[in-house]
ZABADREN-445769 format. One record per residue (C-alpha): residue number from 0; residue in three letters; x, y, z. Coordinates in pm, whole numbers. Example, Ala and Ser with C-alpha at 12.3 -4.5 7.8 and 13.67 -1.06 7.14 Angstrom:
% residues 2
{nr = 0 rest = ALA east = 1230 north = -450 up = 780}
{nr = 1 rest = SER east = 1367 north = -106 up = 714}
% end
This chain:
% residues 230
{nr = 0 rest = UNK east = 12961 north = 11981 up = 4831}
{nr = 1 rest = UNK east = 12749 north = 11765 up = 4623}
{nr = 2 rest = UNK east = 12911 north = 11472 up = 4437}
{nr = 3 rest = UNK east = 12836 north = 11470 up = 4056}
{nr = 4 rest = UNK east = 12677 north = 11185 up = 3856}
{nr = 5 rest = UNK east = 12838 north = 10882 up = 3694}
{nr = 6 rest = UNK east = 12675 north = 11056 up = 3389}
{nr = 7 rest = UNK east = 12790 north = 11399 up = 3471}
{nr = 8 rest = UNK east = 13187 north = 11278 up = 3550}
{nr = 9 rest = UNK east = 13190 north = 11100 up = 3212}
{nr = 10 rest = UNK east = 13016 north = 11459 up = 3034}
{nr = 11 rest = UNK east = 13296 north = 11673 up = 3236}
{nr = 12 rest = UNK east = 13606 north = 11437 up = 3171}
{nr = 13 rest = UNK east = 13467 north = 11461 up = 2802}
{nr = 14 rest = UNK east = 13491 north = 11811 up = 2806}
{nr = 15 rest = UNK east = 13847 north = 11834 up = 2943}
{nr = 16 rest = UNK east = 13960 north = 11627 up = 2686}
{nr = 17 rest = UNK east = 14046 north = 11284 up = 2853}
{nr = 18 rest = UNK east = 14050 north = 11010 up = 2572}
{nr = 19 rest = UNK east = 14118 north = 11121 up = 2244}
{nr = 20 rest = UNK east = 13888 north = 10973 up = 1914}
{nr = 21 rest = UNK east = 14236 north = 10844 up = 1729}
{nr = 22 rest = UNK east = 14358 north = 10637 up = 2050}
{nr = 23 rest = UNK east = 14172 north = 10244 up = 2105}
{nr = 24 rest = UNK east = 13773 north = 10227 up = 2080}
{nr = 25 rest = UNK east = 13779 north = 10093 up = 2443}
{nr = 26 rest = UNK east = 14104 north = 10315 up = 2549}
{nr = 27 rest = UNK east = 14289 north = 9975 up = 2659}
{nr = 28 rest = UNK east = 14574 north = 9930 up = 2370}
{nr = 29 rest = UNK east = 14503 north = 9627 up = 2184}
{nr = 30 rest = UNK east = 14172 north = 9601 up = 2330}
{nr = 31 rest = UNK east = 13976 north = 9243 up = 2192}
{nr = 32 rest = UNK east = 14296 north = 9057 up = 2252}
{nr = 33 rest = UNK east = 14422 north = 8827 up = 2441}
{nr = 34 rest = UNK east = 14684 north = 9048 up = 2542}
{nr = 35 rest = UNK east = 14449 north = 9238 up = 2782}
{nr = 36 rest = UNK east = 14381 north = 8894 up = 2959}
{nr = 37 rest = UNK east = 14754 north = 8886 up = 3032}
{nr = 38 rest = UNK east = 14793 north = 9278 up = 3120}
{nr = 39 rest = UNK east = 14471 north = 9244 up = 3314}
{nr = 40 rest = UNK east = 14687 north = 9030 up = 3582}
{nr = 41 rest = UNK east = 15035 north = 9220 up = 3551}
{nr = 42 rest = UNK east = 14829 north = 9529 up = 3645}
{nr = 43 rest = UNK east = 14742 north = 9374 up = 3974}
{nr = 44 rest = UNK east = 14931 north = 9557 up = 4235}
{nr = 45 rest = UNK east = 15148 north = 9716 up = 4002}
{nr = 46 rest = UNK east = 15189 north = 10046 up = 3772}
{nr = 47 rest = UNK east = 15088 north = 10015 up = 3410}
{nr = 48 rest = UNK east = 15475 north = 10199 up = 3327}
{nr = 49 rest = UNK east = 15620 north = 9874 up = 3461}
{nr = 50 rest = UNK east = 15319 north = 9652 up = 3337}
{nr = 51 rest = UNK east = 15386 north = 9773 up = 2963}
{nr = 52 rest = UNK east = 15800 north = 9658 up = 2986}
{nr = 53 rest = UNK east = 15653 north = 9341 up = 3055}
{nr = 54 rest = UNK east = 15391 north = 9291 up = 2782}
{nr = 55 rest = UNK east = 15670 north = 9412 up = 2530}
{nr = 56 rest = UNK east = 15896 north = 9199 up = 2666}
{nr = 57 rest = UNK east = 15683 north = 8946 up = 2600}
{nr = 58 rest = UNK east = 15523 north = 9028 up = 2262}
{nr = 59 rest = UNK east = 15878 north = 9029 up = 2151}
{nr = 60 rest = UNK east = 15939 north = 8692 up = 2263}
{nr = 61 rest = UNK east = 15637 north = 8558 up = 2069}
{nr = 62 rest = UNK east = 15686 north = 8692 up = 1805}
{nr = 63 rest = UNK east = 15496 north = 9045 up = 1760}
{nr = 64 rest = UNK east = 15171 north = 8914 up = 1938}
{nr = 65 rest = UNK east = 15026 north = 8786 up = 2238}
{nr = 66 rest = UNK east = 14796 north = 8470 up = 2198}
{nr = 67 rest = UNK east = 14661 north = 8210 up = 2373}
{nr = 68 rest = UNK east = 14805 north = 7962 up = 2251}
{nr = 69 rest = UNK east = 15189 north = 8138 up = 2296}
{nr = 70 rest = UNK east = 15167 north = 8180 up = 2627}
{nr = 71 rest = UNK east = 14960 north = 7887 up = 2697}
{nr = 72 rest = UNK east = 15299 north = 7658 up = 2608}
{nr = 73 rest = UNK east = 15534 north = 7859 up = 2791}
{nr = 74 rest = UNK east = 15745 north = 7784 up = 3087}
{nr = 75 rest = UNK east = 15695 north = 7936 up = 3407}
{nr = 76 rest = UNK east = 16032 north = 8061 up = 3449}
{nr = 77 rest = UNK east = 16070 north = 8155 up = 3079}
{nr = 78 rest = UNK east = 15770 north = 8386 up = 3167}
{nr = 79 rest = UNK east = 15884 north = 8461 up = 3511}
{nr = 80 rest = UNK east = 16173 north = 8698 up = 3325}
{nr = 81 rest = UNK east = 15986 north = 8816 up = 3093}
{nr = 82 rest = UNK east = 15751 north = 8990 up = 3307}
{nr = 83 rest = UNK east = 15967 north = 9102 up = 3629}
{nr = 84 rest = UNK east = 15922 north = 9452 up = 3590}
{nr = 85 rest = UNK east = 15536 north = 9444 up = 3690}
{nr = 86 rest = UNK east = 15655 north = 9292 up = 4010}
{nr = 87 rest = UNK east = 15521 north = 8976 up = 4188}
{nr = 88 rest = UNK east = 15625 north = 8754 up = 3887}
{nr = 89 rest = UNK east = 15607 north = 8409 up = 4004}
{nr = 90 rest = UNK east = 15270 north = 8444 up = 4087}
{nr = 91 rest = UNK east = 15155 north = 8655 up = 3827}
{nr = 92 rest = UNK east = 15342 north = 8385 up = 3583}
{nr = 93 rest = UNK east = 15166 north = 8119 up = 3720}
{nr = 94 rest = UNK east = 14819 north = 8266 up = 3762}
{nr = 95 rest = UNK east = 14906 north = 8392 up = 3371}
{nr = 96 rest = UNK east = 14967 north = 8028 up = 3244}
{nr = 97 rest = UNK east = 14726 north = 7864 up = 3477}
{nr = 98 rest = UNK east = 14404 north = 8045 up = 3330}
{nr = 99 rest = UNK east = 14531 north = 8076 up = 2972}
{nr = 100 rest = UNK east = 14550 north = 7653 up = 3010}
{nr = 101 rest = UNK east = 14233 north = 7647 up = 3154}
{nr = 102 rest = UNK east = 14094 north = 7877 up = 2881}
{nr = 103 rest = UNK east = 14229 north = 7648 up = 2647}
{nr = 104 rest = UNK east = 14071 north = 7350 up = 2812}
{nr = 105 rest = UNK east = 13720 north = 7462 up = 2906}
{nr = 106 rest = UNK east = 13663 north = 7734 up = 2533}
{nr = 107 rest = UNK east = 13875 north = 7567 up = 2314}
{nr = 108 rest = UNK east = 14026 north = 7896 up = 2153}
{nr = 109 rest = UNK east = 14043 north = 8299 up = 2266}
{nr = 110 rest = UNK east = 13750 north = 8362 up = 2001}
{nr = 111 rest = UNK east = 13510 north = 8125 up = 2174}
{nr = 112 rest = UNK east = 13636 north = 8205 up = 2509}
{nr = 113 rest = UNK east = 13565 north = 8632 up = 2422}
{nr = 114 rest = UNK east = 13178 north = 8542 up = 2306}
{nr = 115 rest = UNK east = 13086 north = 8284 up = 2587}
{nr = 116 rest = UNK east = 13290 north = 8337 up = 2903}
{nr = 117 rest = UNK east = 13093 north = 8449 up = 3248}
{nr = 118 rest = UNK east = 13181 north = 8669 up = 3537}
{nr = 119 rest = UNK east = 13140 north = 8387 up = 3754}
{nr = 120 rest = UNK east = 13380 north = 8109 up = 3539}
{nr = 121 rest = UNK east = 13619 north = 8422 up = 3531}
{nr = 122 rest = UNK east = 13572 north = 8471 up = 3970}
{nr = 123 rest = UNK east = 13629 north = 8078 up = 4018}
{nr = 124 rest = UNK east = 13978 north = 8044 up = 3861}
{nr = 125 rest = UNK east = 14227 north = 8145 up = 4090}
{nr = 126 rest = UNK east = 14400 north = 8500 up = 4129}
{nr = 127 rest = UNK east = 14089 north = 8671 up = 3928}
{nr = 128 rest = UNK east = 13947 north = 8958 up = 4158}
{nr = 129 rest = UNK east = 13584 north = 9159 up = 4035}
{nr = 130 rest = UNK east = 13857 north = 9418 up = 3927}
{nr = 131 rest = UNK east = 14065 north = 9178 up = 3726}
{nr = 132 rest = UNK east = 13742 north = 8996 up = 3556}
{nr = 133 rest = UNK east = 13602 north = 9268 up = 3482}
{nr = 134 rest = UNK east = 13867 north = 9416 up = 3290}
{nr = 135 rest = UNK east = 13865 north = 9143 up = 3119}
{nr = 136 rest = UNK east = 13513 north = 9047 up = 3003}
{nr = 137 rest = UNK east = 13532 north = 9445 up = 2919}
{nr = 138 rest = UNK east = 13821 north = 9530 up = 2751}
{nr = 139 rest = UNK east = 13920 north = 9162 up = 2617}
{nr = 140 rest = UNK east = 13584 north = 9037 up = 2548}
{nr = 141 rest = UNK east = 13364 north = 9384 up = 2485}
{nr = 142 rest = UNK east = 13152 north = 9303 up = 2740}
{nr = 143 rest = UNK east = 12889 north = 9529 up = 2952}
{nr = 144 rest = UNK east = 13083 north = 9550 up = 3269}
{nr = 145 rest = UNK east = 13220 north = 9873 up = 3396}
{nr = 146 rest = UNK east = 13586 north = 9807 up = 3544}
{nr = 147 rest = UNK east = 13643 north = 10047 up = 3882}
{nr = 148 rest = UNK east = 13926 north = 10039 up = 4088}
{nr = 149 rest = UNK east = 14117 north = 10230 up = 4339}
{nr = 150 rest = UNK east = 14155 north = 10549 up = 4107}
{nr = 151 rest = UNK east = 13775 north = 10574 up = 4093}
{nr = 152 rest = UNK east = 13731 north = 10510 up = 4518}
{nr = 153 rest = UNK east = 14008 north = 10749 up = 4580}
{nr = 154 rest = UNK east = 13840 north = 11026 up = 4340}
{nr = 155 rest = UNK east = 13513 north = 11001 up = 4452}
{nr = 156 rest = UNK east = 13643 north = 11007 up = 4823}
{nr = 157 rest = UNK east = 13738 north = 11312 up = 4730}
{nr = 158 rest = UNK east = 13392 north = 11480 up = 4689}
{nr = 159 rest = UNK east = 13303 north = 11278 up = 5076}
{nr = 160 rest = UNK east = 13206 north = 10925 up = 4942}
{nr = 161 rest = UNK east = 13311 north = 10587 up = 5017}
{nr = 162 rest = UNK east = 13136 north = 10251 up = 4945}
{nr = 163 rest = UNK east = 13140 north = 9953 up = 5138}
{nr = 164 rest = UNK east = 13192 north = 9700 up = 4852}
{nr = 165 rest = UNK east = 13330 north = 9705 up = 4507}
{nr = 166 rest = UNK east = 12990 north = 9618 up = 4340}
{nr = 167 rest = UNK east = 12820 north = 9945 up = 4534}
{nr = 168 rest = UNK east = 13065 north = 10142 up = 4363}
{nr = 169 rest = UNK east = 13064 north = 9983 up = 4030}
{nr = 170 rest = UNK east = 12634 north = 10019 up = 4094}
{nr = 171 rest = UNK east = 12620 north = 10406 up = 4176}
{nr = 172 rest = UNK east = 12856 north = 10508 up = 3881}
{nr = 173 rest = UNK east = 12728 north = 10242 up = 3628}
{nr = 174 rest = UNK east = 12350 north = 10302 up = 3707}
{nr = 175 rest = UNK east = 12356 north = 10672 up = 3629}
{nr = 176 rest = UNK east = 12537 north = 10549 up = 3275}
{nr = 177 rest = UNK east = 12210 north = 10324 up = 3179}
{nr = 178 rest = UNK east = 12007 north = 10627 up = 3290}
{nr = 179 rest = UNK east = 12156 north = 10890 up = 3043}
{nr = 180 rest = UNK east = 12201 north = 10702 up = 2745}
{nr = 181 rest = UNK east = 12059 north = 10931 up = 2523}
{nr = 182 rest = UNK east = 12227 north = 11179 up = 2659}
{nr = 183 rest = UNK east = 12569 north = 11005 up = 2660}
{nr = 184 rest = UNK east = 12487 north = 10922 up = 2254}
{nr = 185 rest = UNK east = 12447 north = 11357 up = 2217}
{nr = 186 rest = UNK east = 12810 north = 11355 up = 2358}
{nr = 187 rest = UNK east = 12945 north = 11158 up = 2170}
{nr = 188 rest = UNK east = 12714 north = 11242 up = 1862}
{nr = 189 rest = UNK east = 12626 north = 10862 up = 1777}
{nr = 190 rest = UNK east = 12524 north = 10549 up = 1941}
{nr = 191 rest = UNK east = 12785 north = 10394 up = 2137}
{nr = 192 rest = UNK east = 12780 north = 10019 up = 2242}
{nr = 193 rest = UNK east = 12730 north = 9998 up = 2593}
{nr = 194 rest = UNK east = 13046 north = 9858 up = 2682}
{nr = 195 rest = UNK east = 13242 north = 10069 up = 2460}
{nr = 196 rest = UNK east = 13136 north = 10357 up = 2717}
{nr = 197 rest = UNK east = 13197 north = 10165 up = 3007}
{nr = 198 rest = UNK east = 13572 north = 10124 up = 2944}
{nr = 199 rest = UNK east = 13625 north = 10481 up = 2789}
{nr = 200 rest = UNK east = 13431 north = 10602 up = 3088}
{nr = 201 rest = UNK east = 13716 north = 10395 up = 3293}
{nr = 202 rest = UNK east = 13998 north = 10537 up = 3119}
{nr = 203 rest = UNK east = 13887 north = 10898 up = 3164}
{nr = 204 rest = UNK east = 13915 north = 10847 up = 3524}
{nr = 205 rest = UNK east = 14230 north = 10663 up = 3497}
{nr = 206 rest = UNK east = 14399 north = 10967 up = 3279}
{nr = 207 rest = UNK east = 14276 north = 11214 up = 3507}
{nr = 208 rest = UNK east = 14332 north = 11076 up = 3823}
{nr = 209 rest = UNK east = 14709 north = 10996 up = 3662}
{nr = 210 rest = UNK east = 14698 north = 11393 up = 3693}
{nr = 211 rest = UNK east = 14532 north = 11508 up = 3954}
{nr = 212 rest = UNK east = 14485 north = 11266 up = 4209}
{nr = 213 rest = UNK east = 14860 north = 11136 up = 4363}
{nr = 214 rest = UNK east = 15052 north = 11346 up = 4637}
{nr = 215 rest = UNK east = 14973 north = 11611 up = 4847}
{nr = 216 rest = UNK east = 14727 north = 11842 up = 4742}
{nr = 217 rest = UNK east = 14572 north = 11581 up = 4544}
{nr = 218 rest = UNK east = 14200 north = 11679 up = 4658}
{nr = 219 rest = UNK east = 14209 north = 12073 up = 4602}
{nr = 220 rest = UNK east = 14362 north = 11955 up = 4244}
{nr = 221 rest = UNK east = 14065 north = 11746 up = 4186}
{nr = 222 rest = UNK east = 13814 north = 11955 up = 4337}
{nr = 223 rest = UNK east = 13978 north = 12249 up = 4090}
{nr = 224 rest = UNK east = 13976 north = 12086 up = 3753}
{nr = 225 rest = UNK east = 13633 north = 11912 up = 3800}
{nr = 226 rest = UNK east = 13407 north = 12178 up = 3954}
{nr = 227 rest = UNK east = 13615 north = 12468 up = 3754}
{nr = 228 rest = UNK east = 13337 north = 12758 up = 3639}
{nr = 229 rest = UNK east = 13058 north = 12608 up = 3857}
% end
């Protein structure tokens, strides 16, 4: 069985419905905040259920919103309890404070940070993955990088692929996205930004594989819903 396009998962997820028009641009809530910088590293090795009692946790303590500059002057152990539900909170705390006071240091403010920030300043702090820097520069800063991550290996495993590195996976989805631009622009009946479709693209395959692709079974489930009528 042939595996389907980048170009032609995003056109199928479309037409089952995954991401509706009223919910975020960039399907991450609160996208373009600084929020996402701080959910971005809660997510790691956790599930976004428990992430979210953590970010309201903490947007309660500051006051409605999560900012730089809020969490930037917090105590590690105030933010240690705040966040315990997404698991592995001392060193999610300190990885959380640790970048948001280098942020502060190197950009000055999140606004300056969101327009001039690299992939590679975002690799070198400490605790920031491809997976985790990526989701940032896309979903914090509306940046052209596609986010993929163990939803997207274990769904394409499914049709018989598996890539040696994150970047070859992130390449042979992305790529066919640049390809079918046009095409992408017909689905959606206007132009997109680039990165826009790069995180919706992401959250498609998060929603479905939320789904379809956990416990036993998982494969003929996927196989089912994505291939159905072909």
């Amino acid at each position: 069985m042939e595996i389907i396009s980048g170009f032609e998962l995003l056109k199928r997820l479309k037409e089952l419905g995954y991401i509706k028009e009223e919910e975020d641009p960039y399907w991450w809530k609160n996208s373009g905040t600084f929020e996402v910088v701080v959910g971005a590293i809660l997510t790691q090795n956790s599930r976004w259920e428990r992430v979210q009692v953590g970010l309201e946790r903490l947007r309660s303590f500051l006051g409605g919103t999560i900012t730089l500059e809020g969490v930037a002057s917090m105590d590690q152990r105030s933010l240690e309890e705040l966040i315990k539900p997404a698991g592995f909170y001392r060193t999610k705390s300190h990885r959380i404070i640790t970048l948001s006071r280098r942020i502060g240091e190197e950009y000055g403010n999140f606004q300056l940070f969101r327009s001039k920030v690299s992939r590679r300043w975002l690799l070198e702090q400490k605790g920031i993955g491809p997976e985790t820097a990526d989701t940032i520069l896309n979903y914090a800063c509306y940046k052209e990088f596609l986010v993929v991550d163990s939803y997207t290996a274990r769904l394409l495993s499914f049709f018989g692929y598996q890539f040696e590195s994150y970047d070859e996976l992130q390449s042979f989805l992305g790529d066919s996205l640049i390809e079918n631009l046009p095409q992408i622009y017909q689905l959606y009946g206007k132009p997109l930004p680039l990165a826009q479709i790069y995180g919706r693209f992401h959250g498609k395959i998060v929603e479905f594989c939320k789904e379809f692709c956990r416990g036993k079974g998982a494969k003929e489930r996927v196989l089912k819903a994505l291939l159905r009528g072909e």
